[in-house]
C-alpha positions in Angstrom: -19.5 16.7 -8.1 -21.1 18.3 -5.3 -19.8 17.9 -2.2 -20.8 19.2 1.3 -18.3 22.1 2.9 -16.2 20.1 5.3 -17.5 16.2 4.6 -14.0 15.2 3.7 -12.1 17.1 6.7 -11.7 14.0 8.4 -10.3 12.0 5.6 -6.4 12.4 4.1 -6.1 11.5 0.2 -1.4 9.8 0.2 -0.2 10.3 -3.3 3.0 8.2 -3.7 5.1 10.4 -6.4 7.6 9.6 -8.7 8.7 11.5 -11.9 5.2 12.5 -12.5 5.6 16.4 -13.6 3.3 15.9 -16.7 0.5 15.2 -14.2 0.6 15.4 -11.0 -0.8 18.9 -10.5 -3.7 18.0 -12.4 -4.3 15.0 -10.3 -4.1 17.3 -7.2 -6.5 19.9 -8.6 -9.0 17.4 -9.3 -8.9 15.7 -6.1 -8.7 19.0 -4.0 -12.3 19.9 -5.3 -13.6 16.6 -3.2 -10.9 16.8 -0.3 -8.9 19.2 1.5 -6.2 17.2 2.3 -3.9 15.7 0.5 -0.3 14.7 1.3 1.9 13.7 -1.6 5.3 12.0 -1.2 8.0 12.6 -3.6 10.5 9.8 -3.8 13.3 10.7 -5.0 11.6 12.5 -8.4 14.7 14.2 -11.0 11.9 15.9 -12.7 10.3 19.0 -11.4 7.3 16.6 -9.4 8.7 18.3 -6.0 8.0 22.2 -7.7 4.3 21.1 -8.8 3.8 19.3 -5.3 4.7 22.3 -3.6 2.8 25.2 -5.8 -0.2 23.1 -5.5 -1.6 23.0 -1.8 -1.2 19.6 -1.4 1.2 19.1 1.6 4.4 17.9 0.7 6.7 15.4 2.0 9.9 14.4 0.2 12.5 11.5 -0.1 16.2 12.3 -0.8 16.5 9.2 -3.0 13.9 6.9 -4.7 13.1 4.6 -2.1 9.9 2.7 -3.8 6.6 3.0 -3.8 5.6 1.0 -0.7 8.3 3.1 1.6 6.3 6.5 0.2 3.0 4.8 1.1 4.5 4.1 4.8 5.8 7.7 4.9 2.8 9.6 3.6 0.6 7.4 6.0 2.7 8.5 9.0 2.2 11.9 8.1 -1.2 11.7 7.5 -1.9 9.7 11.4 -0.1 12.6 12.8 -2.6 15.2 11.4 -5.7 16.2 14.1 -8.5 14.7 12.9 -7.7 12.1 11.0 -10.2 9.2 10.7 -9.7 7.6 7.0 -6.9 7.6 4.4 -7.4 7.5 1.2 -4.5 5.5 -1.2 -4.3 7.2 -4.3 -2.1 6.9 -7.6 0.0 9.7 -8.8 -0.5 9.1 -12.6 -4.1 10.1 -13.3 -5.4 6.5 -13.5 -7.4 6.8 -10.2 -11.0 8.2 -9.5 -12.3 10.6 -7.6 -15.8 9.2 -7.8 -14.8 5.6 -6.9 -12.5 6.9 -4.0 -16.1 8.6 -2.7 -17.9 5.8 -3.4 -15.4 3.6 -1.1 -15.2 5.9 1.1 -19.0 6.0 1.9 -18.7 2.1 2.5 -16.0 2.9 5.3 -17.9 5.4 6.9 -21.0 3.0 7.0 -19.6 0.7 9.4 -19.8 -2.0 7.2 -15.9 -2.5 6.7 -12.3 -1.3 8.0 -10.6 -1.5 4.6 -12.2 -1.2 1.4 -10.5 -1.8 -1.5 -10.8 -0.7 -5.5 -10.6 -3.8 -8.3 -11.2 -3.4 -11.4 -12.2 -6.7 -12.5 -15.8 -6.9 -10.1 -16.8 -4.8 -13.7 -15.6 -4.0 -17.1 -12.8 -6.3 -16.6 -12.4 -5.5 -20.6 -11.2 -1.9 -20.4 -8.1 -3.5 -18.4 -5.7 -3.8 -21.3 -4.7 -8.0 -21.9 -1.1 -7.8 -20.7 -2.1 -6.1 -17.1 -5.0 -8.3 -17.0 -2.9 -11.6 -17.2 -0.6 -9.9 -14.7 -2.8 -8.6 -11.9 -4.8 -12.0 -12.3 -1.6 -14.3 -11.8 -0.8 -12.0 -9.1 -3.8 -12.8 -7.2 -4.3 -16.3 -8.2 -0.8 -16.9 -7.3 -1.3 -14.8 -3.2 -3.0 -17.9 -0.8 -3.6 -14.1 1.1 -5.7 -12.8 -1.7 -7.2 -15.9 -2.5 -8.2 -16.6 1.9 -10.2 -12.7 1.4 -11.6 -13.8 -1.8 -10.0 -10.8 -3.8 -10.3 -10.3 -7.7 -7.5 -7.9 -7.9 -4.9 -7.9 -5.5 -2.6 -5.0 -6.5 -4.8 -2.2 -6.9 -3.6 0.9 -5.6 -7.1 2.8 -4.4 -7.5 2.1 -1.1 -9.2 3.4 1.6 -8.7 2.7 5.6 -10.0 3.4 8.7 -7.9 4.9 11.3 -7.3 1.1 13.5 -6.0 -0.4 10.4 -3.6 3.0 9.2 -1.9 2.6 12.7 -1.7 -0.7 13.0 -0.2 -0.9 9.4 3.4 -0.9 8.9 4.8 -1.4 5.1 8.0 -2.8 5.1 8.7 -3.7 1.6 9.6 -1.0 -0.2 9.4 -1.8 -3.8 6.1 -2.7 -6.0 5.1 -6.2 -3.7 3.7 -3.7 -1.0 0.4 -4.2 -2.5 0.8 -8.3 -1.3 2.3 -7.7 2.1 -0.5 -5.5 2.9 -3.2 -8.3 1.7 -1.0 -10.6 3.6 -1.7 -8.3 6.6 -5.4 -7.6 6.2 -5.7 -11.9 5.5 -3.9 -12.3 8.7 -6.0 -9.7 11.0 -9.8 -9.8 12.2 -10.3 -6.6 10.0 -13.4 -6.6 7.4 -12.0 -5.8 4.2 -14.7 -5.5 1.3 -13.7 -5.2 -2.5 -15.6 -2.6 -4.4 -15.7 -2.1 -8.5 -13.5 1.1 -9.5 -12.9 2.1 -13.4 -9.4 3.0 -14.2 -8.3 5.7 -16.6 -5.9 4.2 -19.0 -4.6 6.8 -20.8 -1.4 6.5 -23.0 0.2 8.5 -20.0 -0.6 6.1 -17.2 -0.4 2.8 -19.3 3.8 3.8 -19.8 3.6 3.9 -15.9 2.0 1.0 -15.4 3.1 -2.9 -14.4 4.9 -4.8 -16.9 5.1 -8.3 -17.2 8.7 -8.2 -15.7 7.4 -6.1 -13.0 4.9 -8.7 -12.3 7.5 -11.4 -11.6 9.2 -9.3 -10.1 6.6 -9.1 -7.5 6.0 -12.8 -7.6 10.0 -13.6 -6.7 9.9 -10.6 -3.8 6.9 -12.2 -2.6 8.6 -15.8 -3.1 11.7 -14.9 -1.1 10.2 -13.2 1.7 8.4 -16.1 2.6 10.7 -18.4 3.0 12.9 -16.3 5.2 10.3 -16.3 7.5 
């Protein structure tokens, strides 16, 4: 991948981490060759994630306890506003399932003008390769989000992302467990932003697919989602 010296300065790559020694430097190694900066937050790991973080010029940012997923998202977006220069961020998953290409490829679509959020699904192609269980779940999960439905989404919990710098400050993630994905759909179907949904291949190695979203998780989601609406 060939890339032109300083393209990417603008743009910061937030790694949510959690207990992902096996592969986390990896996944920073690859994406450093494409962009210079990366923040990863560790949440709370009890493996040695913090020690690869730290040896591997990434910047890191860490969480006493596990808070979830969609706190290290708000945290590592924080960081990332705060850094000069900062135009687009770039959501990324920790587990090697994610991209480089397809983050570029989105990436190019922001910078076009053409849309403030763009966002990764991986059933616009080769819906196949998504193992059946997932596939029932992240489809349920969209059919079942009016939010996701009202932007006309095909897969609402995918976790490459990319944003422009309005929608990064304007975006605050308050639900801290997996149903961040929704309550930021619910926020982009809610605001005059131009979101656009782009085809992205995941890697589904044995690795990431024990990291993945279960079934359970799923409803999980689905009751969160459930009881935050009503209280509001």
């Amino acid at each position: 991948m060939s890339v032109a010296e300083g393209a990417n300065d603008d743009v910061w790559i937030v790694v949510p981490v959690f207990n992902e020694q096996a592969v986390i430097g990896t996944v920073v190694e690859e994406v450093l060759q494409t962009f210079p900066n990366i923040v990863c937050v560790d949440d709370g790991s009890s493996d040695g994630s913090a020690d690869v973080i730290a040896m591997s010029g990434a910047h890191l940012v860490r969480h006493p306890i596990n808070l979830g997923q969609g706190a290290a998202l708000q945290t590592g977006l924080t960081y990332a506003r705060a850094r000069a220069g900062a135009k687009y961020f770039v959501t990324f998953d920790a587990d090697g399932q994610h991209r480089v290409e397809d983050a570029l490829t989105m990436l190019a679509t922001a910078r076009s003008g053409t849309a403030d959020v763009v966002l990764g699904s991986r059933f616009l192609e080769n819906a196949d390769t998504v193992p059946w269980l997932k596939r029932q779940v992240l489809r349920l999960a969209a059919a079942a989000s009016p939010s996701a439905r009202r932007l006309r989404l095909t897969d609402a919990h995918n976790g490459l992302r990319v944003l422009t710098r309005p929608v990064a400050e304007n975006l605050q993630i308050t639900m801290n467990g997996m149903a961040h994905a929704s309550e930021i759909v619910t926020y982009l179907s809610r605001s005059s932003w131009r979101v656009k949904e782009m085809p992205v291949s995941i890697l589904y190695t044995d690795y990431s697919k024990s990291k993945g979203q279960s079934m359970v998780n799923g409803i999980n989601i689905l009751f969160e989602l459930s009881v935050r609406q009503r209280g509001t």
